[in-house]
Structure formats: structure tokens, C-alpha cells
N, C-alpha and C positions, 0 to 999 in steps of 0.2 A: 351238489355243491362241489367246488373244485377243493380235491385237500392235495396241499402242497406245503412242504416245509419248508420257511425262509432259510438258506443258505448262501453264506458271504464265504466264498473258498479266496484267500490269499495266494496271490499270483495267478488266480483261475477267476477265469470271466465264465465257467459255467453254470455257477447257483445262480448270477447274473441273469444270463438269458435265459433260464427258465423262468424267471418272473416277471423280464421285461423285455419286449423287442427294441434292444439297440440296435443302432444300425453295423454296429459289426459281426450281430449275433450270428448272421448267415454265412460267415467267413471263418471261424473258428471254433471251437474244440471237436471237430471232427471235418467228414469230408462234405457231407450236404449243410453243415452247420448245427445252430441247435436253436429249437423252436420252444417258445414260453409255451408255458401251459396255457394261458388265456388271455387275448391281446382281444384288442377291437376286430367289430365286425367291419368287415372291408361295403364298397358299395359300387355299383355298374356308370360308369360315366361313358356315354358315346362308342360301348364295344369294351373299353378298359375299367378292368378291376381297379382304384385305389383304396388303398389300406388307411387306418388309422381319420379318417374324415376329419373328425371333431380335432384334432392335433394340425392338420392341414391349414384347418381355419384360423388358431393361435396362430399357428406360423405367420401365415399372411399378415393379421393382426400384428405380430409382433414387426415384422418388415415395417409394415406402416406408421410404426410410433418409433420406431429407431430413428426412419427416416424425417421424421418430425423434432426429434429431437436435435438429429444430426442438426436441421436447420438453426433451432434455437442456440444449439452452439457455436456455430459459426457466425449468426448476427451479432453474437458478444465479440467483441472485434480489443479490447482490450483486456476482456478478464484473464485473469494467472491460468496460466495449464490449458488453453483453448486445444491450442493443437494437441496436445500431449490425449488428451482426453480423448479427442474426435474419435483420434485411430482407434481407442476400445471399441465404440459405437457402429466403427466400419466392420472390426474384426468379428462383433457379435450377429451382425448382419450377416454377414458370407459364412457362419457359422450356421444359424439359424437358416439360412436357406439351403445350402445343402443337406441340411438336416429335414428339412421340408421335398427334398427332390429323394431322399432316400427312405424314412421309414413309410413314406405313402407309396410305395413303387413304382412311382411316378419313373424311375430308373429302375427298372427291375432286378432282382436280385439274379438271374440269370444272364445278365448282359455282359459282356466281357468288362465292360469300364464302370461296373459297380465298385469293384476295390478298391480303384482306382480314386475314385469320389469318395469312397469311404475314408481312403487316406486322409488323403484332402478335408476330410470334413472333420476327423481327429487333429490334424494337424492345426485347423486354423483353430478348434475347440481350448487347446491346448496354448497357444499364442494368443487366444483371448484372455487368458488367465496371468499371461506371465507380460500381457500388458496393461493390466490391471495391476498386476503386483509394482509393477514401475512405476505407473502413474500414482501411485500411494506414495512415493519419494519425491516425486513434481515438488509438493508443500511443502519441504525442506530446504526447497531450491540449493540442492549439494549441486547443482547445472539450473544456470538461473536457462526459467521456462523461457519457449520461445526459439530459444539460438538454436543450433547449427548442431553443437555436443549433445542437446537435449533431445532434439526430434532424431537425429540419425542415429544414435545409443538405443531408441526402442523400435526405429525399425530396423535395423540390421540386428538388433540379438533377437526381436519377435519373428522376423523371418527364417534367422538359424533356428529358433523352435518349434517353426515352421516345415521346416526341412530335414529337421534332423525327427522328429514325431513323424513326420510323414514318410519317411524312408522305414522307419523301424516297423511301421503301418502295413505298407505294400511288401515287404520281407516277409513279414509273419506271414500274411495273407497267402505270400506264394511259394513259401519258405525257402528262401536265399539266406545261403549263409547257414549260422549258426540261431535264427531263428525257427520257429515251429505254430501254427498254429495251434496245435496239442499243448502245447506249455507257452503261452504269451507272458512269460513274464514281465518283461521289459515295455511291454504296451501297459501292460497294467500301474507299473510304478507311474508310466507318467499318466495314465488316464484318473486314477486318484489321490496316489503319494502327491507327486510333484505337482498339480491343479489342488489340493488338497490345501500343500502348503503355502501358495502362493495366495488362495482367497484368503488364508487367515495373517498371515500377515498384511496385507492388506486392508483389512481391517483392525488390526493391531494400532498396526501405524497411524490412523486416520484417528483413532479414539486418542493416541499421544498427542496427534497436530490439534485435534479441538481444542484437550483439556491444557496445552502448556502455550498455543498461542492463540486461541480465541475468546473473547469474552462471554460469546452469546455460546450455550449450551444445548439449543435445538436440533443444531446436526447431529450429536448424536439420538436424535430419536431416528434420524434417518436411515444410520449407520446400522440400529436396533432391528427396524423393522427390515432393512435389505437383509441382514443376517438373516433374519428370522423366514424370510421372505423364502429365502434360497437354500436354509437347512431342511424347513416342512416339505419344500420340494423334492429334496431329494430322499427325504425319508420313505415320500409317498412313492416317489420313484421305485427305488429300491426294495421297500417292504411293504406296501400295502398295495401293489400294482392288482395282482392276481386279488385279491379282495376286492377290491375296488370292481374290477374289471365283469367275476362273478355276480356280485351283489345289482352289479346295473344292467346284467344280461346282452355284456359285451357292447353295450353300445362305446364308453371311452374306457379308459383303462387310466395306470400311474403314468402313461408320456403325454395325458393330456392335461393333469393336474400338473403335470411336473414344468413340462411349459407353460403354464399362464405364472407359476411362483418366480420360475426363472426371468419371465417377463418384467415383473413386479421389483424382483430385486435389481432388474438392470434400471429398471423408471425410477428405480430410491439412491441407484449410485448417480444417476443425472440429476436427482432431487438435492440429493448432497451435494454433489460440484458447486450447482447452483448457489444453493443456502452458504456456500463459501467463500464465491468468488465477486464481487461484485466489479463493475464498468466502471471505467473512469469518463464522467461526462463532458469532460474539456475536451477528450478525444471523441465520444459516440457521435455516429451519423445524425443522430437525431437531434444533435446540437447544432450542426450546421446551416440548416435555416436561420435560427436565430444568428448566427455568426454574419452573414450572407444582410439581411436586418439592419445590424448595425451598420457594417459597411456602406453601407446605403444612406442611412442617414447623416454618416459621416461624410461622404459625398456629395448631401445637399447643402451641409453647411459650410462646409469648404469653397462650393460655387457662391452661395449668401453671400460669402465675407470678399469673394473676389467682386462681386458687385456695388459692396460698400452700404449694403442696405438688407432688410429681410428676406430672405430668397422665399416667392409663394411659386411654389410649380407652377399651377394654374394660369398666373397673371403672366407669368414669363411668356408662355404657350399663346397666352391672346395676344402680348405684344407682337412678339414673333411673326404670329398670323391674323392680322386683324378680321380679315375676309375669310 
């Protein structure tokens, strides 16, 4: 059995990566990186090694119900926060996939443009949180949903966190400046400090918006289980990876439990939207047949009365054409 001591060092991602492969682990606290004690067993596809299988497959999974949702959100064509929302759903996506292109090695960790990716894959991780944290103000409407102030306020300060995370990212990695892979601190604040504080406000917030302006109390069950959803994940993540990983003899490890919760909690923040927002049906698509209907009938009666008599379709069409 594998003995290892759970270790959270502050400001150091190295008790980190000894208990779980992040995808940064191979970029810092030293020069070849640092390898966990016991990660998934890798498998031969077509000549290439990938790593982590069973995580591969979530991934996929998870791409595929983003992109399902995306849908459902965008046929709500009148509810509050459509767009505001979407962007979490895209940011979690391009999240989730380079998180699929890197801990499977699908990009190898020896290729010049793994850090590169890796930035990138911190960066948008990190902008998916702090578009999250905005869209928890959406419901306040301090910028009614919708306009111009609303959608450009979260993508231009999501892309500065974007950019300013990814620069800090690729620094450390290649140590520019006054950064170090030996001492990442500054990656570290925002890979939990700053994502830390932004998932809880965020739900903060969302538990004030139910309870001061909604009647119906179900979303926060939603709000409950996503919490819950997204804290067991990362517990598993972080502290029971290497048990987990032992105990099933390598087949998954804590990045493959940690993504199906991560999944789970992002399906209960679309759950909630939902449970929140409802269509206006004077506007939805789906009312326009009917509209379309009436028009119609308003049309035949209209012709009736210019006839002076009952308008039958039918008899008109045989006068018309007797033969």
C-alpha cells in the first residue's frame, strides 16, 4: 500500500502534486517537475501512450452536456441572464478541454507548447470562476441583463483574467521576471485564494437572491447540491486521490471522481438558472404558429365581410373554377 502524507503547503503546489497530477505538476517545483505518488494507469492507443483513460472519458462526457445545455440556453430566447450565463458554459468548455488535451498526454509533457496550453488552461480555469462570480450579480440587475454594459463588463474583465492568469502562468513556467517555478506563489493565490473566493460568493449571493426575492424555495436545493456537488470533489481531489487511486489498483484516481462532481455541479448551476428564469411566451418561438393562426383567420373574415355574405373557402374555390 502506497503511504503517503496528505500535505497542503501554502504558496507551494508541491504536497499538491504529489497526490494528484495537475496539469501543472510537470512545470514546477523543480526542473523535470514533480510526479504524484500514484495516478492512473496509462493505456496503448494506435503506438500512443494516454494517460488517465477513465478522466478522458468524463471529459468527453462533459464537452457533450455543456454543449447541450449551451443549446437549451440559448432557445430561452427571453429569459433574464441568457447571455450572461452562456459565456460560463463556453468558458467551462474550453476549460474542460484543454484539461482533456493535457492530463491525458494527448500533448505530451515534453513538447515545447505544453506550458504553453497549460497557461491557457489555468487561465481560462480561472475566468471561468470570475464569470461565475458576475453572473451571480446578473439577478440584481445593478446593469439590466442583456445590454451592451452587461455582456462587455464580463467579457473584457474575464479576458483581463484571462490574460493577466496566463501571463503569471507562462512566467513561472519559464521564469521571466521576478517569478520562479520553485516558489509559485502568485499562481497559487489565484489557482485557490482568488477561484476560492469567487465560487463562494457566488453562492452567497444566489442564496440572498432566492431568499429576499423569490417565493418558491427549491432553487436553493439546487444551489445545496452544486455546493456540495463541487466541495466532495475537490476534497476527493485533493485528499483522497492517492487512496482512491491505491485502493482500485490504479485503474482511476481523485481527477476522475473530481471530474464527474465538477460536472455535476456545473449541471445544478444550469439547473438553477433554469429553476429561476422563466420565458416570456408573448415573445417565444413557439408561440408564433399560433400568432400566424390567428392572422389567418382574421384574413378570412375580413374577405367574408367584403363579400357581404359568409365567406366558405371551399364554395368560393368552386365558384371561381367550376370545371
Amino acid at each position: 500500500m502506497v503511504d503517503i502524507v496528505y500535505k497542503f503547503d501554502v504558496f507551494s503546489f508541491n504536497g499538491i502534486c504529489q497526490t494528484v497530477a495537475l496539469s501543472l505538476c510537470p512545470l514546477i517545483g523543480q526542473t523535470n517537475g514533480i510526479e504524484p505518488v500514484c495516478y492512473s494507469r496509462n493505456i496503448d492507443v494506435a503506438g500512443n501512450l494516454i494517460f488517465q483513460p477513465a478522466t478522458l472519458v468524463i471529459d468527453i462526457v462533459a464537452i457533450i452536456m455543456t454543449a447541450i445545455m449551451i443549446y437549451h440556453i440559448r432557445s430561452k430566447y427571453t429569459a433574464v441572464g441568457r447571455k450572461e450565463i452562456v459565456m460560463f458554459f463556453y468558458f467551462y468548455m474550453a476549460t474542460t478541454f484543454l484539461e482533456m488535451l493535457l492530463v491525458t498526454s494527448i500533448i505530451p509533457t515534453s513538447s515545447p507548447v505544453y506550458p504553453w496550453f497549460t497557461a491557457a488552461h489555468i487561465g481560462f480555469m480561472c475566468a471561468t470562476f470570475w464569470c461565475l462570480l458576475l453572473n451571480g450579480f446578473v439577478g440584481f440587475q445593478f446593469a439590466e441583463d442583456g445590454t451592451p454594459l452587461s455582456l462587455w463588463s464580463i467579457r473584457i474583465s474575464s479576458l483581463l483574467i484571462f490574460l493577466i492568469v496566463g501571463f503569471i502562468s507562462i512566467a513561472t513556467f519559464k521564469q521571466i521576471g521576478p517569478f520562479t517555478y520553485t516558489a509559485p506563489g502568485a499562481l497559487w493565490v489565484f489557482y485557490f485564494i482568488i477561484n476560492g473566493i469567487a465560487f463562494i460568493v457566488y453562492v452567497i449571493s444566489q442564496i440572498i437572491l432566492v431568499v429576499n426575492t423569490l417565493d418558491d424555495r427549491w432553487p436553493l436545493g439546487d444551489i445545496l447540491f452544486g455546493t456540495a456537488f463541487f466541495v466532495v470533489g475537490q476534497v476527493i481531489l485533493y485528499v483522497f486521490s492517492v487512496v482512491i487511486c491505491d485502493q482500485v489498483k490504479h485503474y482511476v484516481d481523485g481527477l476522475f471522481f473530481g471530474s464527474i462532481c465538477t460536472l455535476l455541479a456545473v449541471m445544478m448551476v444550469y439547473k438553477y438558472w433554469d429553476s429561476i428564469t422563466k420565458e416570456d411566451l408573448e415573445f417565444s418561438v413557439g408561440s408564433k404558429q399560433n400568432v400566424w393562426e390567428v392572422k389567418e383567420l382574421l384574413a378570412d373574415d375580413e374577405l367574408a365581410q367584403s363579400y357581404g355574405t359568409h365567406y366558405h373557402p371551399q364554395q368560393h374555390q368552386q365558384q371561381a373554377y367550376p370545371y
